[in-house]
C-alpha positions in Angstrom: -113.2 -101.9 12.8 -111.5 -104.6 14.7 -109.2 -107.2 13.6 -109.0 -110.6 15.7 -105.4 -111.4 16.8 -104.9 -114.8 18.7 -101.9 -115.6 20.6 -101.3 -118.0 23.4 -100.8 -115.5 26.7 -101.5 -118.9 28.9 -104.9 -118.9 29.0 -105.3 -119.8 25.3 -107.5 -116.3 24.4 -108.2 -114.8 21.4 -107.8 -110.8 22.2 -109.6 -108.1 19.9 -107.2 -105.2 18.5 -108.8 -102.4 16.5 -107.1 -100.0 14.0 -104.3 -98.3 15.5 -104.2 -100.4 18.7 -101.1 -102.7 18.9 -101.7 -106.2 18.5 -99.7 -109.1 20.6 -97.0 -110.1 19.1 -93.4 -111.4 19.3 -92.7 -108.9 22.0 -95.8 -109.8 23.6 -95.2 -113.1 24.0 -91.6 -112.8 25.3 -92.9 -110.3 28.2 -95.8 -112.8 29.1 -93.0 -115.4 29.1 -91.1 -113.5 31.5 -94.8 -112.3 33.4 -95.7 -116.4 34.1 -92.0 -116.3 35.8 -93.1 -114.0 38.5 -94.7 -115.3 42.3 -97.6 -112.7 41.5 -100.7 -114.4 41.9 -103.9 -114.1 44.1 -104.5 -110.7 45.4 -101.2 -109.4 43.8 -100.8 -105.7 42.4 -100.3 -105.6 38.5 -99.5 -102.0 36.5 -100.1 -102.8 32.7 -98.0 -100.0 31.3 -99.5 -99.3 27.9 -101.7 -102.0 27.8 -102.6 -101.8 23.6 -105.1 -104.5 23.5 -104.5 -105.6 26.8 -102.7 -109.2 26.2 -101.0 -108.9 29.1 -102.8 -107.8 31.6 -105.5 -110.2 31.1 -102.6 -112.9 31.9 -102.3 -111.1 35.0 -105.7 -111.5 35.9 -105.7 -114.9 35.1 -103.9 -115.4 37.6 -105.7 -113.5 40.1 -104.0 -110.7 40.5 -105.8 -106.9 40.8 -104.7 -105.9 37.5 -104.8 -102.2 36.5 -104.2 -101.5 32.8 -103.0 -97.6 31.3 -103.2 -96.4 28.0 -103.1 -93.1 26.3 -105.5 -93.8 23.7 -108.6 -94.2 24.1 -108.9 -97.2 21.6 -106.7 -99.0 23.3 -108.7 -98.4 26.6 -111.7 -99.5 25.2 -110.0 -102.6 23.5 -108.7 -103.7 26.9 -112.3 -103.5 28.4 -113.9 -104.9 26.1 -111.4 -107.8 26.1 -111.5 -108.1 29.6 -115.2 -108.3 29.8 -114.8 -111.2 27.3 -112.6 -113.1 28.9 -114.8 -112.3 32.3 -112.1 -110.9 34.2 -111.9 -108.1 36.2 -109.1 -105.7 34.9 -109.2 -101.4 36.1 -108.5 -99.7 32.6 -107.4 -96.5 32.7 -106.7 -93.5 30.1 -103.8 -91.3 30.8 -99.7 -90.7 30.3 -97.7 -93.6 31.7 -97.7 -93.3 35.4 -99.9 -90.3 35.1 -103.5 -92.2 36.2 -101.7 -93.8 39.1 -99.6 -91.3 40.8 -99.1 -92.5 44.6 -100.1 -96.3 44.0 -97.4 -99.3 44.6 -97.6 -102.4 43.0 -95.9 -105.8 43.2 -95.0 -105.9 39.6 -94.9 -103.3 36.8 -95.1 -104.9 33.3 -94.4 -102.9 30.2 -94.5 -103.2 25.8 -93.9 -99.4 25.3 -93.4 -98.1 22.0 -89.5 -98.3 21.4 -89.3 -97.9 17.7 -86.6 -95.4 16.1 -88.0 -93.4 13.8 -87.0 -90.6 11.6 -89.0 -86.9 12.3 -91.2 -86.1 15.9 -93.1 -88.7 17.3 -96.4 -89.0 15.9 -99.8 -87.7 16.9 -101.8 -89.9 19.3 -104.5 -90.6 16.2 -101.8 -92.5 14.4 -101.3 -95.9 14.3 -97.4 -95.2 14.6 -98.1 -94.1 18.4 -98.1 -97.6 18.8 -94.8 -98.1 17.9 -92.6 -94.9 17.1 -90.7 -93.6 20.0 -88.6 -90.7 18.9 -84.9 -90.8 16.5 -83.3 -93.1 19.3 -86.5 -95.6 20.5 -86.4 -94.2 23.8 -89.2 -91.7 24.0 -91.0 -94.1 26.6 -88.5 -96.1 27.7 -86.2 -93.3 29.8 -89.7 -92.0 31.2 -90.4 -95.4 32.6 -87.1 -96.4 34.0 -86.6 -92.5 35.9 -90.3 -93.1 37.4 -90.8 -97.3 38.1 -88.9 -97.3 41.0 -91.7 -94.7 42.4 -94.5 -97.4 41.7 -93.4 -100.3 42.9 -93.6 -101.8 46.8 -90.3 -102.9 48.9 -89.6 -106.5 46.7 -91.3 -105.5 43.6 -90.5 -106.2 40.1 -90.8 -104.4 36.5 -90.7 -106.0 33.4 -90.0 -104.6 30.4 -89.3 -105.4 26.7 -87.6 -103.5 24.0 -85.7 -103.8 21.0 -81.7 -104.0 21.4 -81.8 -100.7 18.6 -83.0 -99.0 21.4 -79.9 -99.6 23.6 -79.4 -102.0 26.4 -76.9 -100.5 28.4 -78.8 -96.4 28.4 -82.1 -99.0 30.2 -79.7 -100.6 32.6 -77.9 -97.4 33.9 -81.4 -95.6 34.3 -82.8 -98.1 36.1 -79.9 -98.9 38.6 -79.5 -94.8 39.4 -83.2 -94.7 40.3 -82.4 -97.4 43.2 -83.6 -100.4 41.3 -81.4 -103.6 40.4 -81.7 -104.6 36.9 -80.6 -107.3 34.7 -81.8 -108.8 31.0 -83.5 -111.9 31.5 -84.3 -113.4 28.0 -83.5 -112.4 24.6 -85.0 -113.1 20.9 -84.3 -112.9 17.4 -87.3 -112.6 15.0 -87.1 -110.7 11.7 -87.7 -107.3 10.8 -91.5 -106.6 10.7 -93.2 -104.1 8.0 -92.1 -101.1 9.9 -88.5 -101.8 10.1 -88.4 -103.4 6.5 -89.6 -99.9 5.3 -87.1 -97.8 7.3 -84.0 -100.5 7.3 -82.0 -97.2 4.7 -82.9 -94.6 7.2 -81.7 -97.2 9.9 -78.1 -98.2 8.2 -77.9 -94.2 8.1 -78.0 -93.9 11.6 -75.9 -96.9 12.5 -78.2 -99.1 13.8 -78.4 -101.8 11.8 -75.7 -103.3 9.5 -75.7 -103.8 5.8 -78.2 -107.0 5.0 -79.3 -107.4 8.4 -82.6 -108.4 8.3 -83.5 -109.8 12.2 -84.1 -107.6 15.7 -82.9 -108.6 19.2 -86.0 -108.2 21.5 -85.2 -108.7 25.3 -86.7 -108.4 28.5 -85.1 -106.7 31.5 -86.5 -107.5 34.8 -85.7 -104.2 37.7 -86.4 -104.9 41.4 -87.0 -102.8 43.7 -84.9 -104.5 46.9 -85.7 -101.5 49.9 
């Protein structure tokens, strides 16, 4: 069954998200923030790096950029076509492992929402909705994969964008993206409060030193990774 989710990605659209897709939301919107900063329009080279519902890379295509969109589950694949088709833009969605579907393509910009979520036990199956979110004990199931292997996607002047939660670690992102070649910095930063997930794990969390006694908010920031030669 799908649940309507609207959210402004700059094009004012209403995007469908079924069960166990992930729906736009506060990270969403700082990414697509940080996506409407970027000189990629007309005839620009977008990778949508789990695309969920595929907010973003119908903001891509809004734009006019050739927009290819990955996803592991097939929900989400279908979500983003049929979002796209919609909206009446023309997005390539793809099912497959992160860079998997597009091994030996460059693009001009890389954006990416992974799921960064610590979570206590192995990451979940791909039929449940946690895949969406849970990354492994320290969040970064995803995120090390992407920084090792971005560098290897994008073209000479290319950019990736990518959002995560500061539980996840700022500096590990920073360091793996500068040794694979690329400079990186942290372009914007946001406070919003714990969600249901984080609510119902905040013990487990304290336990691991991750969050402090009565804190109740997450730090979400994008970091922006270019590749310069």
């Amino acid at each position: 069954m799908f649940s309507t989710t609207a959210r402004d990605d700059g094009g004012g659209a209403t995007v469908l998200a079924p069960w166990r897709v992930y729906a736009p939301q506060h990270d969403t919107e700082l990414l697509t923030r940080a996506l409407h900063q970027e000189r990629v329009g007309a005839g620009g080279a977008v990778l949508d790096l789990g695309t969920g519902s595929g907010a973003l890379a119908l903001a891509a295509a809004r734009r006019g950029a050739q927009v290819t969109a990955v996803d592991r589950t097939y929900r989400a694949v279908l979500a983003t076509r049929l979002n796209a088709r919609i909206a009446r833009l023309s997005v390539e969605v793809l099912h497959g492992d992160l860079f998997g579907p597009v091994a030996g393509r460059r693009f001009d910009l890389v954006v990416s929402n992974p799921p960064y979520v610590p979570a206590p036990g192995a990451a979940p199956g791909r039929h449940r909705a946690a895949v969406a979110w849970d990354a492994g004990a320290d969040g970064r199931l995803l995120l090390d994969r992407i920084c090792r292997r971005a560098h290897m996607s994008l073209r000479p002047g290319g950019a990736l964008l990518l959002v995560h939660s500061t539980l996840c670690g700022i500096a590990p992102t920073l360091a793996a993206l500068e040794r694979s070649g690329l400079e990186a910095r942290v372009t914007d930063r946001r406070l919003v409060p714990f969600g249901p997930v984080l609510r119902s794990r905040t013990p487990w969390l304290r336990e691991q030193g991750l969050v402090d006694a009565g804190e109740e908010k997450e730090e979400l920031v994008v970091i922006r990774a270019e590749r310069t030669r």
